[in-house]
Every structure is written in structure tokens, then in C-alpha cells.
C-alpha positions in Angstrom: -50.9 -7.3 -110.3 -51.0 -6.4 -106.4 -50.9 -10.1 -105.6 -47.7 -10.3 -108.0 -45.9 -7.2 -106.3 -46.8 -9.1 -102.6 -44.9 -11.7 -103.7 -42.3 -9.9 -105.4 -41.6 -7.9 -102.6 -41.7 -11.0 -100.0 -38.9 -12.5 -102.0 -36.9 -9.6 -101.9 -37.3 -10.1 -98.3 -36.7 -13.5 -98.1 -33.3 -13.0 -100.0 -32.5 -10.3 -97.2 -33.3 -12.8 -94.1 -30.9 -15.8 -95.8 -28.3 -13.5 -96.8 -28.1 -11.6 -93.1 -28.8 -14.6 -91.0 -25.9 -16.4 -92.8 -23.9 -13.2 -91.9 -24.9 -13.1 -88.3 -23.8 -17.2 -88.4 -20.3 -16.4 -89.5 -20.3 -13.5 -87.1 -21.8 -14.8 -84.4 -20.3 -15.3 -81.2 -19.6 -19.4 -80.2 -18.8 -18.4 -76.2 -22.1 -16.6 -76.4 -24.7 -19.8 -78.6 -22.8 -21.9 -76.0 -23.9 -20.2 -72.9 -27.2 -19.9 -74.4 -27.1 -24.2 -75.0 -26.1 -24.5 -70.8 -29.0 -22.0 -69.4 -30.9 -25.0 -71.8 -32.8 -22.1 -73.0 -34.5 -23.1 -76.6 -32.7 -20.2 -78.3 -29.6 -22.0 -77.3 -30.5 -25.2 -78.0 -31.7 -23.9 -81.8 -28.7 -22.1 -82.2 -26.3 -24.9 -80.9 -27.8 -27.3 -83.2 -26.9 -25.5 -86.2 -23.1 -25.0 -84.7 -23.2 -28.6 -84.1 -23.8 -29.2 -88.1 -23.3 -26.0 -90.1 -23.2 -27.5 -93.3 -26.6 -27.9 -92.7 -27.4 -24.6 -91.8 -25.2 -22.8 -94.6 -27.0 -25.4 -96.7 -30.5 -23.9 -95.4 -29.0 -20.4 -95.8 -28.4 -20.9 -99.7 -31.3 -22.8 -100.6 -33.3 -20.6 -99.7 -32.0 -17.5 -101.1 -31.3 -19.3 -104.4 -35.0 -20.0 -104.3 -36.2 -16.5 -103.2 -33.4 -14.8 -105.9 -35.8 -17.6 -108.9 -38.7 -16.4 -107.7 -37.8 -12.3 -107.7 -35.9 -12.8 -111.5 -39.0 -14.5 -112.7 -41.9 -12.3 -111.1 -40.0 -8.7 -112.1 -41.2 -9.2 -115.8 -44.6 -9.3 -114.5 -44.3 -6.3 -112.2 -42.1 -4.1 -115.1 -44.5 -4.7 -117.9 -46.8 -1.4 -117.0 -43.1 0.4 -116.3 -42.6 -0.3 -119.6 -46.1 0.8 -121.0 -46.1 4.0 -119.2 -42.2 4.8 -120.7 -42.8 3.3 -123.6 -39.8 1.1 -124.3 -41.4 -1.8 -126.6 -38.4 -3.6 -127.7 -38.1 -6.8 -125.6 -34.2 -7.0 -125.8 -33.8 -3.7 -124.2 -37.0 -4.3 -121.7 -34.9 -7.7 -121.5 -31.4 -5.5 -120.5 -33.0 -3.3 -118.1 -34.6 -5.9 -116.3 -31.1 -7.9 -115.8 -29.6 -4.9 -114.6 -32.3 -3.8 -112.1 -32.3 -7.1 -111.3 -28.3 -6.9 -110.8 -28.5 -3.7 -108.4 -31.4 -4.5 -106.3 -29.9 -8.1 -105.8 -26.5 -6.7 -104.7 -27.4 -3.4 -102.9 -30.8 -4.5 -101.4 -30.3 -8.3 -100.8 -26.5 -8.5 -100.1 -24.7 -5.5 -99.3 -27.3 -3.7 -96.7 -28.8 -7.1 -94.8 -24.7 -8.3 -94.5 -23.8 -5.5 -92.7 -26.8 -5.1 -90.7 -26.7 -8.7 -89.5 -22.9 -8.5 -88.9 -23.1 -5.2 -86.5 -25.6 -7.3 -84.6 -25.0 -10.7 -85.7 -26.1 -12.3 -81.8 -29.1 -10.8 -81.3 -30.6 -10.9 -84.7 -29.1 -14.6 -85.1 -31.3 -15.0 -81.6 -34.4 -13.2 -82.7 -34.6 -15.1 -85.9 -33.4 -18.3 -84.7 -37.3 -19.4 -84.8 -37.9 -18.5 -88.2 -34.8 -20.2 -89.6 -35.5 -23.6 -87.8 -38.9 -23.7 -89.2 -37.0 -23.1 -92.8 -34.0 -25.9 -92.3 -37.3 -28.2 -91.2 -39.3 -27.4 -94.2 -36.0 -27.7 -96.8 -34.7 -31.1 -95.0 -37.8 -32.2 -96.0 -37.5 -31.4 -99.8 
């Protein structure tokens, strides 16, 4: 069970970081990735790859929070079964219903609404900071 809620939890995560960074890409400054890409500094040359080919990087961007939304659908059954024991709700179509619509809220409030707007009020500095992590993603997925 604690391995289970680990990796339910990093997904959530997961679906936070591709939903902000692809924020923080629409937001992000150009002037600002291109100064970066003539100081030759490897921020800038990161982030002026993925201007040079966003298709790639929105690409990236959705992959991987289709794949992190799979994996948090799939793993809340596991992690609601002893919320279900301890209210006692045994009929599976109604576990079934409030699973879809936790699923529904957390998805939209936790994994869209809040990451969006924190990664647009700071979209150049967080698209920086995470610039690392992203390219290691768009590597591993161009692989796939």
C-alpha cells in the first residue's frame, strides 16, 4: 500500500510539472530564451531548442501528462479501497462514481488549475529551473 500511494502521489506530480511547464512555454518570454541562447549558456541553449521545434516540446508536454493522468486513474482504486472499508460503501458502481469524480476534482484543481497559474506568474524562471528535467523527458519520450 505505501509503495502504491508513492507512486500515486508522484503522478499527481508529474501531471503538475507537464501541465505548468507547458504554461510557462506559452508564457514564456522569447527576447528573454533568446538572450539566454547568445550568453551560449546551456539553459539557453535547452530552452532555444524547444523554441526552435515546439511541436516537439508540446508533444513532450502532453505525453507525458497523458501518461502520468493513466497511471493516477488506475492506481486511485488501489489507494481508495481501505477509504472505502473504513466508510463502508460496498457497492462497486458507487465506489466506481466517487472515484471518477475525485478523480475529476483532483485532476482539474490540483493538476491544472493551481500548477497553470503558478507556472504562468513565473513562467521564465520556473521554465529555466526545470529546463533540465524536461530535456531529460523529451530524450526519454523521442526515444519511445
Amino acid at each position: 500500500m505505501d509503495a502504491t500511494l508513492i507512486a500515486w502521489s508522484a503522478s499527481l506530480l508529474f501531471m503538475m510539472f507537464f501541465a505548468g511547464i507547458e504554461m510557462a512555454f506559452y508564457s514564456a518570454s522569447r527576447l528573454n530564451i533568446e538572450l539566454k541562447r547568445k550568453q551560449d549558456t546551456a539553459t539557453g541553449n535547452r530552452l532555444g531548442k524547444f523554441i526552435d521545434a515546439p511541436a516537439v516540446f508540446l508533444g513532450v508536454a502532453i505525453t507525458g501528462y497523458i501518461i502520468a493522468l493513466t497511471i493516477f486513474v488506475l492506481l486511485t482504486t488501489e489507494v481508495a479501497v481501505p477509504v472505502w472499508k473504513n466508510v463502508g460503501i460496498s457497492s462497486r458502481g458507487v465506489q466506481i462514481f466517487l472515484e471518477i469524480l475525485f478523480n475529476v476534482l483532483v485532476a482539474l484543481i490540483f493538476a491544472e488549475f493551481l500548477p497553470r497559474a503558478i507556472f504562468r506568474a513565473k513562467s521564465n524562471s520556473l521554465l529555466s529551473g526545470f529546463s533540465f528535467l524536461f530535456n531529460f523527458f523529451s530524450g526519454y519520450f523521442l526515444l519511445l
